[in-house]
N, C-alpha and C positions, 0 to 999 in steps of 0.2 A: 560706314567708312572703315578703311583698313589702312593702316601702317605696311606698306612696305619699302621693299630697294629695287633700286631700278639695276639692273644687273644686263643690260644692253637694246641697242636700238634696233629696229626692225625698219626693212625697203622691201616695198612690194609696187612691184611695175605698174599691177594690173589690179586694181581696188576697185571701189562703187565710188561714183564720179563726185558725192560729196563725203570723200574721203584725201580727197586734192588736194596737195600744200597742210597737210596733216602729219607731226612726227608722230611717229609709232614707237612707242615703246615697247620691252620685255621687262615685266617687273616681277618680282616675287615677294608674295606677304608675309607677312612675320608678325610672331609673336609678339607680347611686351617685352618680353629677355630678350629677342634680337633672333629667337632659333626662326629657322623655315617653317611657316604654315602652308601649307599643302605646295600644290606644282606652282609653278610660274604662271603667270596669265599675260595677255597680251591691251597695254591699254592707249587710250588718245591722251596725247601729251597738251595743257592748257597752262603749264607753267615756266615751259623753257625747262626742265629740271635734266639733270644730264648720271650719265652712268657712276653710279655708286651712292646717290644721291638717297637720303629715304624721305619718304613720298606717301604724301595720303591720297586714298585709292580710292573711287565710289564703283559699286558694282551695280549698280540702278542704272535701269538703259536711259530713265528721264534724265535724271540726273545726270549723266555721262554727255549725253548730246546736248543740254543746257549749257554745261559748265563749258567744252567746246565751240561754244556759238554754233550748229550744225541740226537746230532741230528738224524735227522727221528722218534722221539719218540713223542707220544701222551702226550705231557706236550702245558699246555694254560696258565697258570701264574707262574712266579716265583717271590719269593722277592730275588733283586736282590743288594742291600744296607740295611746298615743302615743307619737310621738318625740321627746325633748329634744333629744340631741346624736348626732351621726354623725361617728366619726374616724376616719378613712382612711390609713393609712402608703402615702408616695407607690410604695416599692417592693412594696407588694402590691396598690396600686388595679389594677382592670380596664378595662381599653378598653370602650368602650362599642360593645354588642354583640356583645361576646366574651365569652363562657360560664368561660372560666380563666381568673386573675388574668394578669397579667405575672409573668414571672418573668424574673430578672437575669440580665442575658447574662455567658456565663461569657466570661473572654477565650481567644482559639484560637489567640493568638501562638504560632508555633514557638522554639523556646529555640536561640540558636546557642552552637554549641561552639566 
């Protein structure tokens, strides 16, 4: 799963027939600081969540068409929450675009005798 915002809605006349009575959204992922992680993607809405809203995303096409109710259906992301609160402890936040948190530097002083 991924954190992002929903940054607007999407209408498309002409879909695959179980994609009917389905809100589309445009969301865009993010970092834990809040920056843009890569482009925007396009997902099935299963929460009511509305524009500027941030939103947890699944990119698993099971998982996407479960959380939907729409299984066998050609669905690849849903936001599948929303987000209240995000709390971060400074000595485990992660750098942005670094895959493993921080981890605290141990000290390498030699001890003199």
């Amino acid at each position: 799963m991924l954190i992002a915002r929903v940054i607007g809605d999407l209408t498309a006349t002409q879909k695959h027939a179980s994609h009917e009575g389905c809100k589309i959204l445009l969301v865009q992922p993010l970092h834990l600081d809040g920056a843009n992680r890569g482009a925007p993607v396009v997902a099935v809405d299963s929460v009511e969540a509305g524009i500027g809203d941030r939103v947890l995303l699944v990119q698993d096409g099971y998982a996407a068409m479960t959380a939907v109710g729409r299984p066998q259906s050609p669905i690849d992301m849903a936001v599948v929450g929303v987000v209240d609160h995000v709390e971060i402890t400074s000595d485990t936040a992660p750098v942005v675009g670094q895959l493993n948190p921080r981890v605290p530097k141990k000290s390498h002083k030699k001890h003199e005798r």
